[in-house]
N, C-alpha and C positions, 0 to 999 in steps of 0.2 A: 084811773083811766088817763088823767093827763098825763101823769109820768111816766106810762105807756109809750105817750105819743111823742112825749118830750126826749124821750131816750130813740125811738124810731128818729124823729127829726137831727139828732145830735150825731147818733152813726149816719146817715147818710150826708151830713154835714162835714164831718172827719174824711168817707171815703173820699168827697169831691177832693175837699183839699187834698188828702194823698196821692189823686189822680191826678191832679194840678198840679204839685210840686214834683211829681215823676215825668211828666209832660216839659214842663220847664228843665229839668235837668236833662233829657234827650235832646232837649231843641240846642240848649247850649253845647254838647259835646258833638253833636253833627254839624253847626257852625262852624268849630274849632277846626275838625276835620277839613271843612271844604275850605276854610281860608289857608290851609297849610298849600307851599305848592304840589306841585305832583314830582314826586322824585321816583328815580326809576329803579327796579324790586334789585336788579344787580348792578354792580359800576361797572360803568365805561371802561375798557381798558385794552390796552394794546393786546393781539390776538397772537397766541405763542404757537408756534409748529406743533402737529400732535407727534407721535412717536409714531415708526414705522419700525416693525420688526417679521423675521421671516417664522412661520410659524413651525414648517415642517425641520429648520435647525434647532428652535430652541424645543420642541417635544424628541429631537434625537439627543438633544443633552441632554434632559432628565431622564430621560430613559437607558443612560448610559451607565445610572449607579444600580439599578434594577433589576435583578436576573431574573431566573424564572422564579416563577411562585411555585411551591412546592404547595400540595394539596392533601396529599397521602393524611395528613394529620387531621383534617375536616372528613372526611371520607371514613376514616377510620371510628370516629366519632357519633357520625350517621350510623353506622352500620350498629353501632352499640346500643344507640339508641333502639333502635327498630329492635335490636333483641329485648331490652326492658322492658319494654310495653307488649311485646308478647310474653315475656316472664310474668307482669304482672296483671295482665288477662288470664292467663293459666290459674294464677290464683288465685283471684276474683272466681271464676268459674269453680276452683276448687272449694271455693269457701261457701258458695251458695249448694251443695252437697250435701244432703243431708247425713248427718253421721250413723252409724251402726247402733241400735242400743246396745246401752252396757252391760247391759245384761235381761237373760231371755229365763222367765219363768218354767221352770222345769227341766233346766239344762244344768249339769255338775261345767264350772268354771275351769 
């Protein structure tokens, strides 16, 4: 039973301390902290012109190497599509059919 208690007594002997020496290292690096001065998040610095430019010249230049889009090839494409998927609905549907037997008892072949 003592060494029960002797072992109760020693853990929460350890927590204190590690709770103490965690306590002491915050205090010390939030000291450091506020004796630093305050320095500001961006530097000071001479303020330069922003750019000005006209929007509706520079989208008629790029748009000057640009012809039309031709589509016909996506269209075409679509349209292929939509025929597969009813080819392969056709045979889905064919496939759940049940087949003829192979043969019929009393019938010459």
């Amino acid at each position: 039973m003592g060494l029960f208690i002797g072992l109760i007594v020693a853990f929460f002997i350890g927590l204190g301390a590690y709770s103490g020496a965690q306590h002491l290292w915050v205090s010390a690096v939030t000291s450091q902290i506020t004796a630093q001065p305050q320095t500001p998040m961006l530097p000071q610095g001479p303020v330069l012109p922003t750019m000005t430019f006209n929007a509706e010249q520079l989208t008629k230049s790029l748009n000057q190497t640009i012809g039309p889009i031709d589509t016909t090839a996506g269209q075409r494409a679509a349209i292929n599509n939509l025929g597969h998927q009813i080819y392969l609905q056709n045979r889905a549907a064919a496939a759940m059919v049940p087949l003829p037997p192979q043969r019929i008892p009393g019938l010459p072949r």
